[in-house]
C-alpha positions in Angstrom: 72.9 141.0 120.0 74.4 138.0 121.8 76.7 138.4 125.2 79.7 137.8 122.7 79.1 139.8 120.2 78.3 142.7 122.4 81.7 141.7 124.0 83.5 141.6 120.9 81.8 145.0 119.1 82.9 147.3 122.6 86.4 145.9 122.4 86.6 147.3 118.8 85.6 150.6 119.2 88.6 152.6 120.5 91.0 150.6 117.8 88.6 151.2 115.3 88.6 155.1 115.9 92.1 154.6 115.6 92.0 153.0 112.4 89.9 155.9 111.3 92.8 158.5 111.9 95.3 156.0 109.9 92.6 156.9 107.1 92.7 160.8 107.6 96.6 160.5 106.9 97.5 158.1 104.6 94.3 158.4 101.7 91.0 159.9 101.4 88.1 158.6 99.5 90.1 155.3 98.3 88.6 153.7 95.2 87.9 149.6 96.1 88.6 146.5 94.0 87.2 143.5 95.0 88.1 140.2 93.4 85.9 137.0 93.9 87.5 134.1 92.8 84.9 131.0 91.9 85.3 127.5 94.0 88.7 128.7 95.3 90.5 127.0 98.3 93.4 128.8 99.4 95.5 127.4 96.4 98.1 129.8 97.2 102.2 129.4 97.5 103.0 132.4 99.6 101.3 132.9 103.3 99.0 129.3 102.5 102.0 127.4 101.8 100.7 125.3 99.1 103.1 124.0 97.5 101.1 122.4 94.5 100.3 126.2 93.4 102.0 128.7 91.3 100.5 132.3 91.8 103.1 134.9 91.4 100.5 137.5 91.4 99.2 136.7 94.3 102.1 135.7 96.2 103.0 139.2 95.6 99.6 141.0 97.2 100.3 138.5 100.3 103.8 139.4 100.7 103.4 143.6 99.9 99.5 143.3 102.3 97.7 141.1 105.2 96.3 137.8 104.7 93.8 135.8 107.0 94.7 132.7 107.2 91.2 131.1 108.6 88.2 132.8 106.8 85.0 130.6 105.9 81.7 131.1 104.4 78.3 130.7 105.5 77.8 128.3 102.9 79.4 125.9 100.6 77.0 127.2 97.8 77.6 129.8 94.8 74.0 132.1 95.1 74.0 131.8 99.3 77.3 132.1 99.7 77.5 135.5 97.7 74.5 137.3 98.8 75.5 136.6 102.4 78.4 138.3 101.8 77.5 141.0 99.5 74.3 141.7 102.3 77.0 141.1 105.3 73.3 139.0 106.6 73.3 135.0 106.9 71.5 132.1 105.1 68.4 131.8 107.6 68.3 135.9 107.3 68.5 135.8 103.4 66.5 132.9 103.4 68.4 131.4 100.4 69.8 128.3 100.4 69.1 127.7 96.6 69.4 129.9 93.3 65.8 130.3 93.1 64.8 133.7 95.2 65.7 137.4 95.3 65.8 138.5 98.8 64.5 141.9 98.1 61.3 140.4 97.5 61.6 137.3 99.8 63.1 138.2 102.7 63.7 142.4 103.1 64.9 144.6 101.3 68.6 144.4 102.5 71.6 147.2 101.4 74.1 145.3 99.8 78.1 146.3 100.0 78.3 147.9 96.7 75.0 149.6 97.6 76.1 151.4 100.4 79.6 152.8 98.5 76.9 153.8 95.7 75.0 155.6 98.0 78.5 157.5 99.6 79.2 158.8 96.1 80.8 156.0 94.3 80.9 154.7 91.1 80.1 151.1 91.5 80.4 148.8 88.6 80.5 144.8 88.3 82.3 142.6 86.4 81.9 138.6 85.6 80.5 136.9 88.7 79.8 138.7 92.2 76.3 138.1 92.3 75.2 134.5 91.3 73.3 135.6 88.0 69.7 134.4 87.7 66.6 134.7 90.3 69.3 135.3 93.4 69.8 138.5 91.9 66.8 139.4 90.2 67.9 138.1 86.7 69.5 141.7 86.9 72.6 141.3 89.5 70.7 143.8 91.4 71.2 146.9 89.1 70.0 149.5 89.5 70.2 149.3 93.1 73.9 147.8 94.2 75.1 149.5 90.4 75.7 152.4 88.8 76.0 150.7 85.1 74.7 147.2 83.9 76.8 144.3 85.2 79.1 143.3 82.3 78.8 139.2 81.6 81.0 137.9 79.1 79.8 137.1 75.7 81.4 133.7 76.0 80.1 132.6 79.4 77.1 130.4 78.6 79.2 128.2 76.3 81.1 126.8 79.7 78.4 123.8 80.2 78.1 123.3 76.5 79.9 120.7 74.0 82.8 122.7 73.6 85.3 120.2 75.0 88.0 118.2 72.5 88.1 115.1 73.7 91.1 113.0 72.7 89.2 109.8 73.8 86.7 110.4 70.8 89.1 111.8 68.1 88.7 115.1 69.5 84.8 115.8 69.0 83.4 117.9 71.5 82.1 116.9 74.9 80.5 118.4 77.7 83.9 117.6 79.9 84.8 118.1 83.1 88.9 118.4 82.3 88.5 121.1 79.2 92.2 121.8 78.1 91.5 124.4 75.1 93.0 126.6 72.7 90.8 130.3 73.1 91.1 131.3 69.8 88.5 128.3 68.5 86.3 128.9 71.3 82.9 130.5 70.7 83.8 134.0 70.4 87.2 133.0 69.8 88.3 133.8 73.7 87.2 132.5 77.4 84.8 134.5 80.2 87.9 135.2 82.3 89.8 137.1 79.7 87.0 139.0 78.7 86.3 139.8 81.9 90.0 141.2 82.6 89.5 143.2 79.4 86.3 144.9 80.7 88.0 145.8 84.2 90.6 147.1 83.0 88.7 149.2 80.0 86.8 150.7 83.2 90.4 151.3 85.3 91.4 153.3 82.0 88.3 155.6 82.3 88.9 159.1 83.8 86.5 159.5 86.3 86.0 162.3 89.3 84.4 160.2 91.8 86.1 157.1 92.9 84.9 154.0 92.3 83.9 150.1 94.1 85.2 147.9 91.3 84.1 144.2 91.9 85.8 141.4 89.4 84.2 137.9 89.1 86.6 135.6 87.7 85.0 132.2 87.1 87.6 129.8 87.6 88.8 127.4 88.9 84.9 126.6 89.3 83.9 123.1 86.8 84.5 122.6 83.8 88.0 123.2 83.8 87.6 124.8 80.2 91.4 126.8 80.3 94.1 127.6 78.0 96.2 124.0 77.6 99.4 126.1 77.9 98.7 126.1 81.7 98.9 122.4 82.0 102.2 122.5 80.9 103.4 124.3 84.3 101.5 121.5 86.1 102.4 117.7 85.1 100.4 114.8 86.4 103.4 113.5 88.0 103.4 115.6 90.6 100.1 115.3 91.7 99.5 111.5 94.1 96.9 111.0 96.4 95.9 113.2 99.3 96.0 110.3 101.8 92.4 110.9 102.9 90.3 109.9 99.6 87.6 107.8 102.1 84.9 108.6 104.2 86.1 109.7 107.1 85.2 107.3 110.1 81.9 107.8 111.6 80.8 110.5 109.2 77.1 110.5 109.3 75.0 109.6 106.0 73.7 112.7 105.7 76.9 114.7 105.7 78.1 113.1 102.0 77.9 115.0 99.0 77.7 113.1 96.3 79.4 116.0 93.8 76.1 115.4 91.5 77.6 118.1 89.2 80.8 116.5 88.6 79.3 112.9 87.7 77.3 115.1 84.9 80.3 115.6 82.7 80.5 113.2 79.7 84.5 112.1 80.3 83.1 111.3 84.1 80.6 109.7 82.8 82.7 107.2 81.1 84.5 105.9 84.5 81.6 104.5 85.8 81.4 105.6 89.5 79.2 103.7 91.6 76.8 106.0 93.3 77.3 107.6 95.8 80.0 106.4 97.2 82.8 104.8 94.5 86.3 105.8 94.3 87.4 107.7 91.7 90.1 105.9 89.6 93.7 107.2 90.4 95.1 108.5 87.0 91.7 110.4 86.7 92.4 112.0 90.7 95.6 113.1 89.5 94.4 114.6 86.2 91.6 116.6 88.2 93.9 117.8 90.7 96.2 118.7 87.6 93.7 120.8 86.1 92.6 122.6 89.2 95.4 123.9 89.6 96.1 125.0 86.0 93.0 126.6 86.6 94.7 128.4 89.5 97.5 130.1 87.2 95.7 130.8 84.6 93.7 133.3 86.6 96.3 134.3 89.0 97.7 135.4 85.2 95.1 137.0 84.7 94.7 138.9 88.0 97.9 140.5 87.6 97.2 141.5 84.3 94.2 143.7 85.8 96.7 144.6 88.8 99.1 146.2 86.4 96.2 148.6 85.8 95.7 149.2 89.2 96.7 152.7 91.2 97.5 150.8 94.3 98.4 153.7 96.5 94.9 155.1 96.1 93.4 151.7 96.0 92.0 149.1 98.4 92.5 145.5 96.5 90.6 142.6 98.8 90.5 139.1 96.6 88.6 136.0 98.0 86.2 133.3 97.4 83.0 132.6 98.0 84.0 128.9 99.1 86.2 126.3 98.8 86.1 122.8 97.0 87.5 119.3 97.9 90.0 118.0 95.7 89.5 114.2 97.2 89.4 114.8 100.8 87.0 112.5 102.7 86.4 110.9 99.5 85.2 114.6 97.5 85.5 116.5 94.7 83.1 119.1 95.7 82.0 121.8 97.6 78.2 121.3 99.2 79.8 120.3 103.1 80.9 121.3 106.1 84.1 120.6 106.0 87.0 123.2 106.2 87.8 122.0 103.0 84.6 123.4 101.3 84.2 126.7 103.2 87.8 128.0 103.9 88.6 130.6 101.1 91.7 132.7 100.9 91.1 136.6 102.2 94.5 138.8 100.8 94.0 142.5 101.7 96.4 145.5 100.5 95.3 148.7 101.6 96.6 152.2 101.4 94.3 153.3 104.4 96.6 151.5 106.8 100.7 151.2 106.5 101.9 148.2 104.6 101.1 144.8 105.7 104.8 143.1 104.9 102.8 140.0 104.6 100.9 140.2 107.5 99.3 136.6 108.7 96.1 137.1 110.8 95.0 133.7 112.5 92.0 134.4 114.3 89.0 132.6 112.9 86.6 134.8 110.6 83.7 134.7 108.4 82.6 136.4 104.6 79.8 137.8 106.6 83.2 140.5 107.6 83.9 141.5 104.7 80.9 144.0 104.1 81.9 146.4 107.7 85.5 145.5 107.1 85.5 147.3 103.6 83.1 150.4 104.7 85.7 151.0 107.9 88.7 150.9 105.7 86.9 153.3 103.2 86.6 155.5 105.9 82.8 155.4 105.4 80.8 155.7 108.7 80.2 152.4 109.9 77.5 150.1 109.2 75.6 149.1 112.0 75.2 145.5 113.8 72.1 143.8 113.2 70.1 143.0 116.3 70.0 139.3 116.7 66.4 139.1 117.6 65.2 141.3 114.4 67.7 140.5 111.9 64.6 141.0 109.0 64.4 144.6 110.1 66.5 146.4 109.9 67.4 148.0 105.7 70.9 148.9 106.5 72.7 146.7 108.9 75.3 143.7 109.2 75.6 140.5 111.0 79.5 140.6 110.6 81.9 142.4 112.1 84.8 144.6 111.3 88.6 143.3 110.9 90.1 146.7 110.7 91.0 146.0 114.8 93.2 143.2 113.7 95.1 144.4 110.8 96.4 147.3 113.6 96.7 144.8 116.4 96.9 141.3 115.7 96.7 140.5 119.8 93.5 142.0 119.6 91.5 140.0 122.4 93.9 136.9 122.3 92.4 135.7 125.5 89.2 136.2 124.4 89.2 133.2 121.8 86.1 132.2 122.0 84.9 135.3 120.1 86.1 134.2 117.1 83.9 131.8 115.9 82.6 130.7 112.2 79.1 130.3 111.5 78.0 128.0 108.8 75.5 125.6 107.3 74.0 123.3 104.6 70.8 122.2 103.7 69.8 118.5 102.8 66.7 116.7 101.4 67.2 113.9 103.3 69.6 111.6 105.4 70.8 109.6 102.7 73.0 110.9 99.1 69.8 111.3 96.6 70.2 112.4 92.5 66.4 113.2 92.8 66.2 115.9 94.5 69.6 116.5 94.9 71.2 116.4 98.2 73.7 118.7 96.7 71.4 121.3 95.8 68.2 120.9 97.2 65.6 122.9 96.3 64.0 124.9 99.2 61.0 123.2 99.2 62.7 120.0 99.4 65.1 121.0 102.1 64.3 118.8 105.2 67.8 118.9 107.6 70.0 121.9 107.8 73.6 121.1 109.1 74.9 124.1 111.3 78.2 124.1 111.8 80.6 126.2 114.1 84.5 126.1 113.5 87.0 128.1 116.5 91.0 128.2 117.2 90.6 124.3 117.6 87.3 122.3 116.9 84.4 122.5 114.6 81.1 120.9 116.1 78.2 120.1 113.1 74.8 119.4 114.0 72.8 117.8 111.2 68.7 119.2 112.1 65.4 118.5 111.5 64.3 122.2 109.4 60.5 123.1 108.2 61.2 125.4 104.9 57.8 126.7 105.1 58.0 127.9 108.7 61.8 128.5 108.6 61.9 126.8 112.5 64.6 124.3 113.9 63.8 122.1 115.4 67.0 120.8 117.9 65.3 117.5 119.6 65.7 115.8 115.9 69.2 115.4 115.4 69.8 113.2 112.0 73.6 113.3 112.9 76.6 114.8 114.9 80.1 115.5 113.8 83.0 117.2 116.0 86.6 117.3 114.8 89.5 118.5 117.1 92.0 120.6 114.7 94.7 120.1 117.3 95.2 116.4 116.5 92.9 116.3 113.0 93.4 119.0 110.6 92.0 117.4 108.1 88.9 116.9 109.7 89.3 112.4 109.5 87.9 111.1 112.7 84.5 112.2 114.2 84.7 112.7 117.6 81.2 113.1 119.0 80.2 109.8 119.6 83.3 109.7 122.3 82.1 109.7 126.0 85.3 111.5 127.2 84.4 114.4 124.8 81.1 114.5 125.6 81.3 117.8 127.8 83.2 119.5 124.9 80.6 118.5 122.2 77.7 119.8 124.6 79.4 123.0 125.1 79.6 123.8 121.4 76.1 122.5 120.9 75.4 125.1 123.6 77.2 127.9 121.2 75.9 126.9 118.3 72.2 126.3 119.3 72.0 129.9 121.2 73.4 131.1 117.5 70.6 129.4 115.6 67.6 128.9 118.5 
C-alpha cells in the first residue's frame, strides 16, 4: 500500500469503529438498494444545482440523505467502468478496458460487492443493467456467484439499437435514431426496458422474505438512443436549451485525447447532418434538440425511480444511486463519454441511510472514486470490513479492495481537511492511436489494439492527464513515451478549456502530479 493510502486507512479507523456503533443503535442487518443510472452526469436540481433538470425524486433523497459532490470513475466506459466498481479493483487490475473478457478467467477470481452481501446471508438479486451484459460478465452477469436468482433483463431491451424510431423527417417510418421520442404502448412488447425493469424491482420489494436483501436496479437511460416516452419532452422545450459556450476543442488539447463519439455518428437522423470527421460542429438546432432529449431522458427515470422508492421501507433500507460515468453534452466540442474530462467521469453519488442519523442534505466535497463504493456499502451494512488490496499484489488477493471507505466522512465531514492531498481520483482510457480513427475505434478500442493509455488524476484543484505508450500483451507502461500531456487548474478552469502543461511557470506543478500519478501506475 502506498505512503498515502496507509495515511489515509489509519486515520479512518477510530471513526470508522464509531460508525460501527451508529449501526448497533439505529438498524441491524439493513436490506441495500443500489441504483446505477446509465451515462448519467450529475443532471440533478437539488445539491448539483442544475438548473436544466427536473428530478423531484431525486431532489428529495438529496435533501432527506448525503450527497458527494466530486465522485468519478475509473473509466469513461460501460463494462470497465462497472466491474471496477462492482470488484472495488481498477482497470489495469481487472484488465478490462473493452467488453470482451470476464475477469474471473482473465485476470483472478475477484469477490464482487453483491458477492460478499451473498455470502453474509443476503438475498441478492439484479435488475436491468449493473453488470455490462455479454463476455464482461460471463454472458451470465455473474450468477451464480454475485446472485442468488438469474439477473432479470427486460424483454424489450434488445429493440433499443433497432429500427424502432418514427421519424417525422421520413413520414414517420422507423429509423435507427439517436433522438427516439416514442409512445410505449407501440413499442415491441408494447412498453420500454426502464419500466419493465421498475416493475420487476418492485415485484421483488413486494416478496416476503426472512433474510434481507442487496437489491441492485439498472436503469438504462439516459444512455443513446434516447428511445423515451414523448410526454417527457413536453417538460423540456428546445427553447431553453442554447449553447454551452465551450462547443470547441479546448486549446492545446492533444490529438489523442478527442473522442470522436463514433456511436453517436451511427444513428440514421445523425447520419443525415453530415458531420465532417472527426472534428465538425454539430449544427445548433440539432445541439439543442440533444441536449432537449437528455434531459427528458433524465425525468423520465427520475419518474421512474420514485415509483420503485414508493416501494421502498426506507427506515430499514440503505438506498445509494449513481452512475457508472458521465457524458458530454457539447463540452470541448462532445457528445460522449470515452475522455478524461470531468465531464465524462463525474457521476452523481446520493446516499440515504438508516445506519447513520439523517443527512439533511448533507454535501460532501472531498474528491472520491466508484472504486469506494464497494467498502463504503459493506461498513454501512455493518458487515466486517473488506480488506485493502496490497498495491504490489493487487492479482492476489480473492477478497479485497483498492477503494476505501466513506463512512468517516458522512460522520465528520473535516475528516483530514489538511490532509488534501489524500483525496485523489484515479482514472484512465485506452487509445489505438494518437489520432481519432473509425477503424479500430479510438472510442472503443479493442484490447489488442490498444496502444496509449491516458491516466489521469483529478484533486481539490487540478487534474494532470498523461497520454502513454502501453503493451496490451505485457500490460507494462511505459512513462519515457508520452504521446501527450494535459493539466487543467479547477480554480480558474472548471470546465477544463485551457491546457496548462505546456506552461513553463507551471512546470513544477505538472511534475509533481506526474510524480503522483506515475508512483500510482509505475
Amino acid at each position: 500500500m502506498d505512503p498515502w493510502s496507509t495515511a489515509l486507512l489509519s486515520g479512518f479507523v477510530l471513526i470508522t469503529l464509531a460508525a460501527r456503533s451508529y449501526h448497533a443503535q439505529l438498524v441491524e442487518r439493513p436490506n441495500v438498494l443500489l441504483i446505477v443510472l446509465d451515462d448519467f452526469r450529475p443532471a440533478i436540481r437539488q445539491g448539483y444545482g442544475d438548473e436544466n433538470a427536473i428530478t423531484p425524486n431525486l431532489d428529495r433523497l438529496v435533501q432527506t440523505g448525503y450527497h458527494f459532490e466530486n465522485v468519478f470513475a475509473q473509466q469513461a466506459l460501460c463494462a470497465p467502468s462497472r466491474n471496477s466498481m462492482l470488484t472495488g479493483r481498477r482497470p489495469d487490475t481487472v484488465r478490462l478496458y473493452d467488453f470482451y473478457s470476464y475477469w474471473r478467467e482473465f485476470s483472478g477470481n475477484f469477490t464482487t460487492l453483491p458477492q460478499y452481501f451473498k455470502q453474509q446471508g443476503y438475498r441478492t438479486h439484479s435488475v436491468g443493467k449493473i453488470f455490462h451484459p455479454g463476455a464482461s460478465s460471463n454472458f451470465t452477469d455473474d450468477y451464480p456467484l454475485s446472485w442468488s436468482s438469474p439477473t432479470f433483463h427486460p424483454q424489450s431491451d434488445p429493440f433499443s439499437n433497432s429500427p424502432v424510431c418514427p421519424d417525422p423527417q421520413d413520414g414517420g417510418r422507423l429509423h435507427r435514431n439517436l433522438l427516439c421520442p416514442v409512445i410505449p404502448e407501440r413499442q415491441p412488447f408494447h412498453t420500454l426496458p426502464d419500466i419493465e425493469s421498475t416493475q420487476e424491482a418492485a415485484r421483488f420489494l413486494r416478496e416476503a422474505r426472512n433474510e434481507p436483501y442487496f437489491l441492485a436496479v439498472g436503469y438504462r437511460k439516459p444512455h443513446i438512443p434516447f428511445r423515451i416516452p414523448v410526454e417527457y419532452l413536453n417538460q423540456h422545450p428546445q427553447s431553453k436549451f442554447q449553447t454551452v459556450g465551450n462547443d470547441q476543442r479546448p486549446y492545446g488539447l492533444p490529438s489523442v485525447a478527442w473522442a470522436p463519439f463514433l456511436d453517436v455518428r451511427n444513428r440514421d437522423d445523425f447520419e443525415r447532418l453530415d458531420v465532417p470527421f472527426p472534428y465538425g460542429r454539430i449544427p445548433e438546432d440539432f445541439q439543442q434538440r440533444i441536449r432537449q432529449h437528455y434531459y427528458a431522458a433524465v425525468t423520465y427515470v427520475d419518474d421512474l425511480i420514485g415509483r420503485l422508492l414508493a416501494e421502498v421501507k426506507m427506515d430499514q433500507t440503505i438506498v445509494m444511486v449513481t452512475s457508472d460515468h458521465g457524458w458530454s453534452l457539447g463540452e470541448h466540442g462532445e457528445w460522449a463519454k470515452y475522455s478524461n474530462y470531468d465531464v465524462a467521469l463525474r457521476v452523481p453519488l446520493i446516499l440515504v441511510t438508516p445506519t447513520l442519523p439523517t443527512g439533511n442534505g448533507m454535501k460532501i466535497e472531498n474528491v472520491v472514486e466508484l472504486l469506494d463504493v464497494f467498502p463504503t456499502l459493506v461498513d454501512l451494512a455493518g458487515l466486517a470490513p473488506v480488506p485493502a488490496c496490497s498495491k504490489q499484489r493487487p492479482h492476489k488477493a480473492v477478497t479485497c479492495v483498492e477503494g476505501k471507505s466513506l463512512v468517516s466522512l458522512l460522520i465528520n465531514t473535516t475528516v483530514d481537511r489538511n490532509h488534501e492531498e489524500q483525496w485523489v481520483a484515479y482514472s484512465q482510457f485506452p487509445r489505438p492511436g494518437i489520432e481519432p480513427s473509425v477503424v479500430p475505434s479510438s472510442d472503443e478500442p479493442k484490447l489488442r489494439y490498444i496502444k496509449i493509455m491516458g491516466y489521469s488524476l483529478r484533486t481539490a484543484r487540478f487534474r494532470y492527464t498523461a497520454w502513454i505508450q502501453f503493451n496490451p500483451d505485457t500490460f507494462k507502461r511505459d512513462w519515457n513515451t508520452v504521446y501527450g500531456e494535459e493539466m487543467y487548474d479547477h480554480l480558474i478552469d472548471e470546465q477544463e478549456n485551457l491546457n496548462l502543461a505546456d506552461r513553463p511557470q507551471l512546470q513544477l506543478i505538472k511534475d509533481s502530479l506526474r510524480a503522483i500519478l506515475q508512483a500510482k501506475f509505475p
